[in-house]
C-alpha positions in Angstrom: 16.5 -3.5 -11.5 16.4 -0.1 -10.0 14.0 3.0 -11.3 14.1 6.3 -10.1 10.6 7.6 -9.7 9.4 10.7 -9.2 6.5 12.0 -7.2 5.2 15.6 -7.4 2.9 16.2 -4.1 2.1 19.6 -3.0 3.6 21.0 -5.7 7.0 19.3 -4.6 8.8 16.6 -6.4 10.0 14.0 -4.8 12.3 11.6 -6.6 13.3 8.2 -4.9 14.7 5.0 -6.5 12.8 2.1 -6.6 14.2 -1.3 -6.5 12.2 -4.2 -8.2 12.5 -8.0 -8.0 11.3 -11.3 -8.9 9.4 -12.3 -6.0 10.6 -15.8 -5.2 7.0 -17.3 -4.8 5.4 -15.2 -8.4 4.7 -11.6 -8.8 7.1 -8.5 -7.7 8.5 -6.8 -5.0 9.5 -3.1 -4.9 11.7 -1.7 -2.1 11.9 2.3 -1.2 15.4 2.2 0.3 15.3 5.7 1.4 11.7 5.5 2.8 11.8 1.4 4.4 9.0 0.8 2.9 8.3 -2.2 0.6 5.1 -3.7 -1.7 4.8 -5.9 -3.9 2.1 -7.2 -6.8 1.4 -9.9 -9.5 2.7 -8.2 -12.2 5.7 -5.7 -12.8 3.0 -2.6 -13.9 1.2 -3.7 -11.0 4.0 -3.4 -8.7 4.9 -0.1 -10.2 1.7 1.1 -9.4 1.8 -0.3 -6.0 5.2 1.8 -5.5 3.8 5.1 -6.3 0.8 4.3 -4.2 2.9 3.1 -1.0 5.4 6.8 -1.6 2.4 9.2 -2.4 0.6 7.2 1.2 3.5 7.6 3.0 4.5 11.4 2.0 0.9 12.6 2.8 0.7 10.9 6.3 4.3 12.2 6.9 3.0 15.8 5.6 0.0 15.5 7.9 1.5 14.6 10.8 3.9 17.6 10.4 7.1 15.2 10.1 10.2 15.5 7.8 9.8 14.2 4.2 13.0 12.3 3.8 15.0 13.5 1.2 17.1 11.4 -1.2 20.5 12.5 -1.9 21.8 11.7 -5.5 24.1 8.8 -5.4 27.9 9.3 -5.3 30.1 9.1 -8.4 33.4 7.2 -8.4 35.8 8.3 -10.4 39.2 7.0 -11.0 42.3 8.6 -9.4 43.0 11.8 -11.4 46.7 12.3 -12.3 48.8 14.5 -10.2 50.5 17.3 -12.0 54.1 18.7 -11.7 54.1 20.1 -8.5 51.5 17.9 -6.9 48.2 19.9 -8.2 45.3 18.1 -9.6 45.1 19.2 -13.6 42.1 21.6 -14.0 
């Protein structure tokens, strides 16, 4: 399952998708691709909560310590091939 979540700190939004799974042994695990950072809890609001926590922890220490906030870029569309017109131009 995979949640974009959004995080407003220092008046900048952040948005990063979240990825949640059944943790093999009970409870959740969210991973922040983006950020490499992973937590986990008992239940899935729990393990929301522990996201949000983990990004907002991470942004300010990054903020702090003067570094670069990564940034996630929106994910790529695929589209399928478009047809080629009469003299090889893609229709507008």
């Amino acid at each position: 399952m995979s949640k974009p979540h959004k995080e407003l700190l220092h008046g900048t939004a952040y948005r990063y998708t979240v990825l949640f799974e059944r943790a093999p042994e009970g409870g959740y695990v969210a991973t922040i691709p983006v950020l490499g950072i992973a937590t986990q809890g008992e239940t899935l609001r729990e393990t929301r909560a522990m996201a949000r926590d983990a990004i907002r922890g991470l942004i300010e220490s990054l903020a702090k310590d003067g570094e670069e906030i990564p940034i996630e870029q929106p994910a790529a569309r695929i589209l399928p091939p478009a047809p080629v017109g009469e003299r090889g131009n893609l229709p507008l």
